[in-house]
N, C-alpha and C positions, 0 to 999 in steps of 0.2 A: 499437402503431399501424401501420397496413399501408402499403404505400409508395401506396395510391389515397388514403387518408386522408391521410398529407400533402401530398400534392400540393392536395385542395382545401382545406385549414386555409391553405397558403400564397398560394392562389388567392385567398382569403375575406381576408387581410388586406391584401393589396395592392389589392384592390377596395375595403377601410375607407379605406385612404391617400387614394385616388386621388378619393375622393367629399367628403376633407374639402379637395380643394384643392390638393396637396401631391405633387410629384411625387417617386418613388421615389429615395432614395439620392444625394440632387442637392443636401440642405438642408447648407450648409457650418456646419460647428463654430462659425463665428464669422464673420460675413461682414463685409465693405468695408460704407463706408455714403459714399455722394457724397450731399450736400445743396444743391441749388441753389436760393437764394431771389433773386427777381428785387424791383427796388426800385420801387412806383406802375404796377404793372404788372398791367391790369385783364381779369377775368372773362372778356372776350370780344375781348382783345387776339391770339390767337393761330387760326387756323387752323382748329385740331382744334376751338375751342369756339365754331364758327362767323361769325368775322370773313371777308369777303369781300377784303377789302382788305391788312393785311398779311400775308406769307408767314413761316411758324416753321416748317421740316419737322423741327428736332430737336428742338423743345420737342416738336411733334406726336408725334414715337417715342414720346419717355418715355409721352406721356399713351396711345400706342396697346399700348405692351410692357407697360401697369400696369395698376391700377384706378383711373379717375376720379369723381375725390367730388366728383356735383355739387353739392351743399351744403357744400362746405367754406370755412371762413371763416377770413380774419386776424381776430385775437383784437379791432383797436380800425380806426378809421376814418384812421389815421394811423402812422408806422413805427415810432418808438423801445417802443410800447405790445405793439405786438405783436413784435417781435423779442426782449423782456422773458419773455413769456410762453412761445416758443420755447423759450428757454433755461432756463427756472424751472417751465414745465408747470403756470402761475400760470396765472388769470384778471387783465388787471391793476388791479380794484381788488382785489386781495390783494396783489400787488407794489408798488404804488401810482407805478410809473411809467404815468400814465395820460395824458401828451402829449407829443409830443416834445421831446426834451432840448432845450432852450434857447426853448422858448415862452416868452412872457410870462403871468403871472398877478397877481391884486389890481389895485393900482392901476394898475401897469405895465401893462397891458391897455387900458388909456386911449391910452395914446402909440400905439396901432396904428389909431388912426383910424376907429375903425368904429362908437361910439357906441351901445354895447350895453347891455342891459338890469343886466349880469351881471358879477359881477367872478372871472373862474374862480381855483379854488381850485391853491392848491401843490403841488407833486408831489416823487417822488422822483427824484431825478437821477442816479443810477448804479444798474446793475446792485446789489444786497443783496451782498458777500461771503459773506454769512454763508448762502447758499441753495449747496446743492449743484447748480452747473449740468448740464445736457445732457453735455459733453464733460467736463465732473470723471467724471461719473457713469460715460464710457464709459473714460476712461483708467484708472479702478479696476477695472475690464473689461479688461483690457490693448490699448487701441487707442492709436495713434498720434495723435495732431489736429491738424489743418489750418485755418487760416481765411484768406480771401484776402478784398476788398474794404469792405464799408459794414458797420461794427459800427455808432455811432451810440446805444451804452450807458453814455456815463460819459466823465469826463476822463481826463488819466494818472493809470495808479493803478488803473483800470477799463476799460481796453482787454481784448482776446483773449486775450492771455496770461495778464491775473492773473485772469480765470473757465476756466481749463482747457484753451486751448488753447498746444500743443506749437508752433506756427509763427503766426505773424500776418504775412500781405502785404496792407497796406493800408486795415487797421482803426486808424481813431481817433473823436478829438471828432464831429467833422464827418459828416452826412448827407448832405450834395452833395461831387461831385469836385470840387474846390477846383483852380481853375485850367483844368478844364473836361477834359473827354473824349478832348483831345489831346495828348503832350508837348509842350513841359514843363507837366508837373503837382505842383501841391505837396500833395504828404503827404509825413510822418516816418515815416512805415513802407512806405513805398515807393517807391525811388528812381525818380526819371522814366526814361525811355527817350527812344531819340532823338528827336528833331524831328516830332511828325506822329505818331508812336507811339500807335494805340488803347488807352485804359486798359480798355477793355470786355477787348477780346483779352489785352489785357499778363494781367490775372486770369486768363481763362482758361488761358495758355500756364504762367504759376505753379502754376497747381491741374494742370496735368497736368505739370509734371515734380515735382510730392510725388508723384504715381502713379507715376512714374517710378521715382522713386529707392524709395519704401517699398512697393512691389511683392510684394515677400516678407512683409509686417505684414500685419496689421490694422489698417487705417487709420479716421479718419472724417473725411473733408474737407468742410467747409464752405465752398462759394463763393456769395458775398453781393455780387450785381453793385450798383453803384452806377447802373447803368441800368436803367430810362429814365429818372431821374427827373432834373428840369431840373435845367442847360439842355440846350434840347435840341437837338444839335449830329450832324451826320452829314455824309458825305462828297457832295462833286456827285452821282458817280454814282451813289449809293443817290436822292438827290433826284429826281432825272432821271426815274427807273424809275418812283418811286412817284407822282409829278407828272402822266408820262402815263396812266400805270395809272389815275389819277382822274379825267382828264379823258376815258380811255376809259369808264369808268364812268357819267360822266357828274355833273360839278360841278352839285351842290344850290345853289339861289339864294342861301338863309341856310344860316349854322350853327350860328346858337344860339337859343337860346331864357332869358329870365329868369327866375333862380330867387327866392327866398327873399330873399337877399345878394347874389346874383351871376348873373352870365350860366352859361348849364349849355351844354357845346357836344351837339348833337344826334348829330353824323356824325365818322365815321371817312375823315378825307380829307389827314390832313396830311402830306405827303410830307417832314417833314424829321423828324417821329417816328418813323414809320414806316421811315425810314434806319437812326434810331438803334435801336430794336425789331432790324431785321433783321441788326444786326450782331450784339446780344446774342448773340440767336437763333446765328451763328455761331458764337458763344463757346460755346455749350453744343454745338455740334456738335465744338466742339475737343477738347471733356472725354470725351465719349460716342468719339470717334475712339480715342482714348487707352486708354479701359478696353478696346476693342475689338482693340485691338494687342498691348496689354501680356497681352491673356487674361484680364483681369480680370472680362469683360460678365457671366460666368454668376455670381460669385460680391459681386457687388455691387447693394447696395440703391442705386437711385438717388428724388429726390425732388425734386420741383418745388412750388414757392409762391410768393408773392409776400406783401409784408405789409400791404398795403390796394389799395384798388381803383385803378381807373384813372383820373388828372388830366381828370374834365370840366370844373371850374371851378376858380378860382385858380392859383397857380404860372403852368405853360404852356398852362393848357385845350387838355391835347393831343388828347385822344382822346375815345370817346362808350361808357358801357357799358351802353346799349341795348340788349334792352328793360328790363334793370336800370335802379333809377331815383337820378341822380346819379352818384356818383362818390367819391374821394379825401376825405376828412376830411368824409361826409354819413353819417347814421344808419342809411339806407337800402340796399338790398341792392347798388349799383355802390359802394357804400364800403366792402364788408365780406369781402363773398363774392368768393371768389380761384379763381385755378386748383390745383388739389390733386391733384399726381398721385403714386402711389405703386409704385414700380418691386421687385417683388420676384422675381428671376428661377426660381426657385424653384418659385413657388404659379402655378398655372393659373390667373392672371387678366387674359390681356392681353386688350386690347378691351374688359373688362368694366366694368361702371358701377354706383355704389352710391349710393342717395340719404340715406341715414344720416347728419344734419349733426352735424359734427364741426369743433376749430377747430386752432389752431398749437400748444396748449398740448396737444392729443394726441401731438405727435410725439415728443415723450418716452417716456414709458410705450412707446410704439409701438416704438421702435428696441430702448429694453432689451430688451424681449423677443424681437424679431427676431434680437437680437446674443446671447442667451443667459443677459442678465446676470441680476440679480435689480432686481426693481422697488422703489423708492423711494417709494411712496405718500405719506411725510410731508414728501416733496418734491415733485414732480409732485400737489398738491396736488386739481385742477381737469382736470388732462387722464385721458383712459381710454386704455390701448391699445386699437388697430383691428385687432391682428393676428386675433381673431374675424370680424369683417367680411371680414379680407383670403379667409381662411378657406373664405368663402361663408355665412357666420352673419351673428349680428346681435348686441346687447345691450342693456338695458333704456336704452328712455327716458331722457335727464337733462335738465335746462335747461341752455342757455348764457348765460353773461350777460357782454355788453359795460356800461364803465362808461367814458362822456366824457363829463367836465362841464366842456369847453371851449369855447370855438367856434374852428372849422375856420377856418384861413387860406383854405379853400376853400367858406365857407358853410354851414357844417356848425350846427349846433347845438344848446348844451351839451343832454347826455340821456343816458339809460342804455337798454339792450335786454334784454328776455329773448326765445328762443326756446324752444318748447317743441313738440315735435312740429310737424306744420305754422302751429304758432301764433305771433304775432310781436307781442310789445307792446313799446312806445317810449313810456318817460316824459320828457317838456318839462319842463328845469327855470326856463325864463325864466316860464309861467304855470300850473306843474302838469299840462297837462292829457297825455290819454292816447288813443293810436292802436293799433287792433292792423288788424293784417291777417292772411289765410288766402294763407299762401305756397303752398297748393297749387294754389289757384286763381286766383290773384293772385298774380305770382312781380313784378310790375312794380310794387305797391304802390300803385294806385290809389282801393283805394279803403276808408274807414275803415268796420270793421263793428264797432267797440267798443260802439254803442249795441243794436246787435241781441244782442250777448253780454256784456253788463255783468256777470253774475257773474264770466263766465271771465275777463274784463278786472282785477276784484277781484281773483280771485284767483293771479290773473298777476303783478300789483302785489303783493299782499301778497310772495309768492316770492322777488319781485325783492329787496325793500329789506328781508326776512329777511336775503339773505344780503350786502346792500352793507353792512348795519349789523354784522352776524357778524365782516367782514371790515378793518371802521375805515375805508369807505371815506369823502372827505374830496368836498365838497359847494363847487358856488358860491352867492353872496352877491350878494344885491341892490344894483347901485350907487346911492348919495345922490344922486350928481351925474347919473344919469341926464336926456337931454331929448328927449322924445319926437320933436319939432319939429327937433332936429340930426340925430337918427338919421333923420329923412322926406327931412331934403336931403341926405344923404349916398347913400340909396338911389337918389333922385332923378338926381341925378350919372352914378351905376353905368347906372345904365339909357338918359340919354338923351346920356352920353359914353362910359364905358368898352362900353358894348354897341356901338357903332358903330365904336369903333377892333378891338377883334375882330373885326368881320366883316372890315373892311380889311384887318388883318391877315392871315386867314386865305386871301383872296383874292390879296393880294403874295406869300404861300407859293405857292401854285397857278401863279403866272405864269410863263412862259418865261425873263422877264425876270429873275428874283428873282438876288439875290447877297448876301448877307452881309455881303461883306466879310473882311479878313484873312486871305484865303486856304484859306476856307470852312471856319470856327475853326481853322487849324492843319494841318487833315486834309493839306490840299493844299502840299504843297513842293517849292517851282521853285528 
């Protein structure tokens, strides 16, 4: 072969490289993986996926240096469900943790006052031992692991470390920071800091000196912020900024509107979430700082999610994730549909955007194969790797299937989802019946076309409860003591009291005059 003939054999394959995505000589043997999962923290809470109102310039990076899956989804409409599936690469009715750890079910479902059709069914309440998790799978990979903040999978016994991670700061029982977002805070697995001390930041400055110190490894850190999710607590001057910033914007007269259960808030205006968001938001700037010093940026996978949508209604009715419709613990796409960004320094895909719906239980399969390992298919049972997509490829078709047959602290109610190409069907288990919608032309859900497509609807349904029944998923139950007549004054109530103390509410947030009290949770020490 003549020295012209090699020159373009060598030309011809670095031109194959370059076209499947992948830049020459840069893909490391084994790369870092940072995992950052944000907690109730919705679709259109940031920035880059068009919120006007609060500011994320580092969540922005990540979603601007990766690819953004505008269809990407947490696996259930509430957290313990999907942060299950994370780690098992489960759908969770095959995990069958399918609501958060410490819901009530059966009769105990009564005591929550809400006077429902339906008695939801029992779940599993810890993480499975017996499932090879995410970071098992990668410490037999020889990586190091990290987890810092909101586990939320199990009592002790089922914390961080007994599913495979090497360090736990600040994984336990508990899904709220317990004691609240300022020292003193009470967790066992993470000593307080002084007086005033952000637990948002405390995580992040944790997860960057394990960068620190395992710098030389192969690491995979997990930081699992316990914000935003209530209460929802921020310092004055975050208040301050974001207070004028709304009323430079200009304060909407209302801000809610009634749903199903509950008031659904419309607007993104509340200056004391928006506090608490932009400090997050800082936290992840602390992490990103870190890989950026330490020299770690080009050889680390970085990742962003969160694990259900944004609190429109119940908890703190923080936020609005408009033109998604609902929110937090709803069937619908503000409960589901999350930000998903995926940072692969590596593959030519910043800026780029894939609409390929994909959910939390892909990011398994996904890392093995970024990391090099070998895939576990009879673990990652439900999830597909996206490193094809990452690629600039695609992969066949599959359905997704959500499985809640709870009702949402947040007015959710009980129901399963499949998605199937732009097709979306939602089964009602309080009276059977069946909605679908064309998310491609309807991404807001307005409007039911199951009668124009009754076959497709069939056979959407049949799909669905093939594989809920395949999988032993566990169903609610009619209650006896239902009364129609309690459930009408109990809505009643909601509507013409709890809807008018949220507007009040939300107006007292807005005011000049607003204060707290106790030294504006903690933040503030004189």
């Amino acid at each position: 072969m003549n020295k012209t003939t090699l020159i373009l054999v060598a030309f011809a394959c670095l031109l194959a490289s370059c076209q499947n995505g992948q830049k020459q000589d840069s893909k490391p043997t084994k790369p870092n993986i940072v995992f950052i999962l944000a907690d109730d923290f919705g679709y259109h809470d940031m920035s880059v996926m068009g919120s006007e109102f609060y500011e994320t310039p580092h969540i922005d990076r990540i979603a601007n240096e990766g690819m953004i899956f505008t269809d990407g989804y947490a696996n259930c409409q509430v957290c313990s469900p999907s942060r299950a599936s994370i780690m098992s690469g489960k759908f969770t009715a095959r995990h069958g943790i399918t609501d958060w750890i410490g819901a009530r079910t059966g009769e105990e479902w009564r005591k929550a006052g809400r006077f429902n059709k339906l008695l939801p069914p029992e779940y599993v309440h810890n993480l499975p031992h017996e499932y090879t998790t995410l970071p098992e799978a990668l410490k037999e990979a020889g990586y190091k692991t990290f987890f810092a903040g909101k586990w939320h999978l199990g009592s002790e016994g089922s914390w961080p470390e007994d599913h495979g991670f090497d360090i736990n700061k600040g994984g336990w029982d508990k899904g709220s920071p317990m004691g609240g977002f300022y020292a003193p805070w009470e967790n066992p697995r993470l000593e307080s800091g002084p007086d005033g001390e952000s637990l948002t930041m405390r995580l992040a400055h944790e997860t960057a000196d394990f960068l620190k110190e395992h710098k030389d490894t192969s690491f995979f850190a997990f930081l699992s912020f316990y914000a935003v999710h209530a209460p929802l607590q921020t310092t004055q001057a975050k208040w301050a900024k974001y207070r004028a910033k709304a009323e430079e914007m200009g304060i909407a007269e209302t801000g809610f509107e009634m749903g199903h259960f509950l008031p659904i808030r419309q607007v993104q205006d509340n200056p004391v979430y928006a506090g608490l968001l932009e400090t997050m938001d800082d936290a992840v700037g602390v992490v990103l700082k870190a890989l950026d010093e330490l020299g770690l940026a080009e050889n680390t996978i970085v990742i962003f999610t969160s694990d259900n949508g944004g609190v429109a209604a119940g908890d703190a009715f923080a936020t609005s994730n408009k033109p998604l419709r609902a929110g937090k613990g709803y069937q619908f796409e503000g409960g589901i549909r999350e930000p998903y960004f995926i940072k692969v320094p590596w593959l030519e895909i910043a800026g780029k955007k894939s609409e390929v719906p994909v959910t939390g239980s892909d990011f398994y399969p996904t890392l093995l194969e970024l990391a090099g390992a070998e895939l576990k298919p009879n673990e990652h049972n439900d999830g597909m790797s996206l490193v094809p997509v990452l690629n600039g490829g695609t992969f066949p078709e599959r359905p997704l299937i959500w499985h809640y047959p709870h009702y949402g602290n947040q007015g959710g109610e009980p129901s399963s989802i499949i998605r199937l190409g732009d097709w979306k069907l939602i089964h009602y288990y309080e009276d059977g019946r069946e909605e679908l919608y064309n998310l491609k032309t309807d991404v807001e859900e307005t409007t039911d076309v199951s009668a124009e497509n009754s076959e497709l609807a069939k056979q959407l349904s049949k799909q669905l409860f093939a594989y809920l029944n395949e999988v032993g998923a566990r169903f609610p139950e009619k209650d006896p003591e239902y009364s129609e007549n309690l459930e009408k004054e109990h809505l009643e109530r909601v509507r013409t009291v709890r809807l008018p103390q949220l507007e009040k509410q939300r107006l007292e947030f807005l005011s000049k005059d607003f204060d707290p009290g106790n030294n504006w949770w903690g933040s503030k020490i004189e």
